[in-house]
Each structure stands twice: as structure tokens, then as C-alpha cells.
N, C-alpha and C positions, 0 to 999 in steps of 0.2 A: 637551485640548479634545475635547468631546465630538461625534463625528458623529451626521446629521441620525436614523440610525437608532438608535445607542444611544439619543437622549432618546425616540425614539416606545417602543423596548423600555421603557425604565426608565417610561415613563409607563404604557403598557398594562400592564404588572407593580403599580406602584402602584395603578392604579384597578378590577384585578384582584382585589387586596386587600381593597379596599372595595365589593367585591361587585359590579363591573361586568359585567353578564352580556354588552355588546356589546366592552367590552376582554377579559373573555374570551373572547369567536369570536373573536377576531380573532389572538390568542395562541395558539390552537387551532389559525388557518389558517397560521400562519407554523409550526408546529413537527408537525402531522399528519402530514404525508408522510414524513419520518424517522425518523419513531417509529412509524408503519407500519411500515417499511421493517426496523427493527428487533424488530418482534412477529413479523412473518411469517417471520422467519429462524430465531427459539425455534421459536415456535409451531408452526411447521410446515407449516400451511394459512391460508388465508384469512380463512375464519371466526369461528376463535378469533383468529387474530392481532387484529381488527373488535373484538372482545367484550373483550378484554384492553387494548385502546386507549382505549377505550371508558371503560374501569372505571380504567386510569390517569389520565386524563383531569380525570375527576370527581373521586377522590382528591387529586388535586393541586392543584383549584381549592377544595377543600374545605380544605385545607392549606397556600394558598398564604400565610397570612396568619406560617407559620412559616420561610418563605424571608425570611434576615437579610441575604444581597446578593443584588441584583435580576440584575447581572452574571453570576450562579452561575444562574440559571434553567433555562438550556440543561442542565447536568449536573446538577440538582436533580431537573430532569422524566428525562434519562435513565434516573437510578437509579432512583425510584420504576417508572417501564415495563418496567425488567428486573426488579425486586423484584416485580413483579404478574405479569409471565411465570412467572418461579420458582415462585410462589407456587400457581399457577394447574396448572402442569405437578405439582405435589406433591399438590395436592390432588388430581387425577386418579391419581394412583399410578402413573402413568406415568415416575416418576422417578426417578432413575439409583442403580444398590445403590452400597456404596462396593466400590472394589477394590483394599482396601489392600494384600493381599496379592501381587499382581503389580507386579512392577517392569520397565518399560516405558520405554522412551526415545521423547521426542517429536519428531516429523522436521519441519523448518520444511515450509510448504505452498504450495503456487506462491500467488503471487495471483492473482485473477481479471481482472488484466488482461491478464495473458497468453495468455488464451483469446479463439478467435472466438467470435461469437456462438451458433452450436451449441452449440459446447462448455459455455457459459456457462450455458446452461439444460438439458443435461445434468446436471454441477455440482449445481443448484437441482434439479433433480427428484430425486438421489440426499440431498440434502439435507433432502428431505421424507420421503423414506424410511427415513432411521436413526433410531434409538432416541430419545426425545426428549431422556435424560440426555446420550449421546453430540452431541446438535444443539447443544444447551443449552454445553456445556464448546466446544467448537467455536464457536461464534457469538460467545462473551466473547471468547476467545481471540485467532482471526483477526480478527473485525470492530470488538469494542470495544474490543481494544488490554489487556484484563488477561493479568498473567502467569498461572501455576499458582497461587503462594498467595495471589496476591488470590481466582481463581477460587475455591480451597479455602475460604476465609473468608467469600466470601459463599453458596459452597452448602453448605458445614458439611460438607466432605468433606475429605479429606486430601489434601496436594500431590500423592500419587502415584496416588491417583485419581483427579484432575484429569486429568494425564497418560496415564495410564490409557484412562481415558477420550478423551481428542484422539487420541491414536494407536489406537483402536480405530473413531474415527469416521472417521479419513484413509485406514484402510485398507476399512472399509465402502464410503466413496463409490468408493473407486477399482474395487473389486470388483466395484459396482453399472454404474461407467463401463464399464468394460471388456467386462461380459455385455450390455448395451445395453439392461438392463431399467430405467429411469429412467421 
């Protein structure tokens, strides 16, 4: 049995489809802060994370008529908002060489609820501070839950520059923590 909010989702998803520009706001307001939440962690800043949101957005409403379960929405619109950060960080050239050559072992990473709140935006300052390839492998990793060769597959890098990479951002941010320049 269906709750009163899957039928409102699976409906605004439907009429979303059929070009409801008001079932679209309103799909928009239920899944923006998230997906914010997630541009500004690639991204880096503000800004761009706005412009990248923005531009997934509209992609996806332009595309929604190709989502085949309405249920799938929520991970549909993810990927496309990580697929437009990547996309977006490459174009810039700001994005990460491969390192195949180094072999590197990756150290699990506290999570962030184990910090107070200083700490916490410490963390995020140093995290706006590394390299974008390094933020990028970092941010799938810890916050969206992929391993190394998912990461690998969808940045067209190899699993050990994935790795690579995470262990070069873990020790950046700590480097960055520890001088107090954040």
C-alpha cells in the first residue's frame, strides 16, 4: 500500500512528464536542498555548485519523460547532478591527471559526526581548498557511498587513482587542519 506521499511523488513525477511546469517547482522544492548540498561538496563554492544545480535541473526536467520508474527519481536526478559536476569540473580543466602509477592504500576517514561544530567547518574549508580531482574522488567516496571502481568507471580513471586520489585528499585536508589555514 501506497503512502499519502509516494502517490503525491509518483503523481508530480507523472504530470512532470507531461510538462507540468507547477509539478515541476514543486519537484524541484522537494529535491533542491540535497542536491545543493551535493554540488557544493564537488564543486567547491557556492557559485558554481548554483550554476551546476541549475543546469541539472533543467536537464532532468527536459529528460524526465525517459525515467521508466517514478520510484527511481531520487537516484535518477542524483546521477545526472554528479554527471553535470564531473562534467563541468572537466570542462574547466581543473580535473584530476590519472595516477596510475602510484600505488597507494586508502585509510577509512572519520566521519563528520564525530566532529564539533568548529571542527566541522574546518573539515569544509579544507575541503574547498583541494584540488577539485582530489574533492571530486572524496565526495563519491565518503558522501555518496561509491567504492573505488564504481568511482573509476564513472571518471574513466583507474581503481588506483581513485585511491590515489582519496588518500591524497585525506592527507591534504589534514595538512590544511592542522596549519589552521582553512
Amino acid at each position: 500500500m501506497e503512502s499519502g506521499h509516494q502517490t503525491l511523488h509518483k503523481y508530480l513525477i507523472s504530470q512532470s512528464k507531461l510538462g507540468d511546469r507547477k509539478a515541476q517547482n514543486e519537484l524541484y522544492h522537494l529535491y533542491v536542498d540535497a542536491m545543493y548540498n551535493l554540488c557544493r561538496r564537488m564543486m567547491g563554492n557556492s557559485d558554481d555548485a548554483k550554476d551546476v544545480l541549475q543546469d541539472a535541473f533543467v536537464h532532468a526536467f527536459t529528460k524526465i519523460d525517459t525515467l521508466k520508474e517514478e520510484a527511481l527519481f531520487s537516484a535518477w536526478l542524483k546521477r545526472i547532478v554528479i554527471n553535470r559536476c564531473i562534467n563541468t569540473l572537466k570542462k574547466r580543466k581543473l580535473y584530476t591527471q590519472s595516477l596510475e602509477d602510484q600505488d597507494m592504500k586508502a585509510e577509512p576517514i572519520e566521519s563528520p559526526e564525530n566532529y564539533r561544530k568548529e571542527q566541522i567547518q574546518l573539515v569544509k574549508g579544507a575541503l574547498d581548498r583541494i584540488s577539485p580531482g582530489c574533492r571530486t574522488v572524496l565526495n563519491l567516496y565518503v558522501f555518496e557511498g561509491y567504492d573505488h571502481g564504481e568511482i573509476a568507471q564513472i571518471l574513466s580513471i583507474s581503481e588506483s587513482a581513485s585511491k590515489a586520489q582519496y588518500s591524497k585528499a585525506k592527507s591534504k585536508i589534514r595538512q590544511l587542519i592542522q596549519q589552521g589555514t582553512t
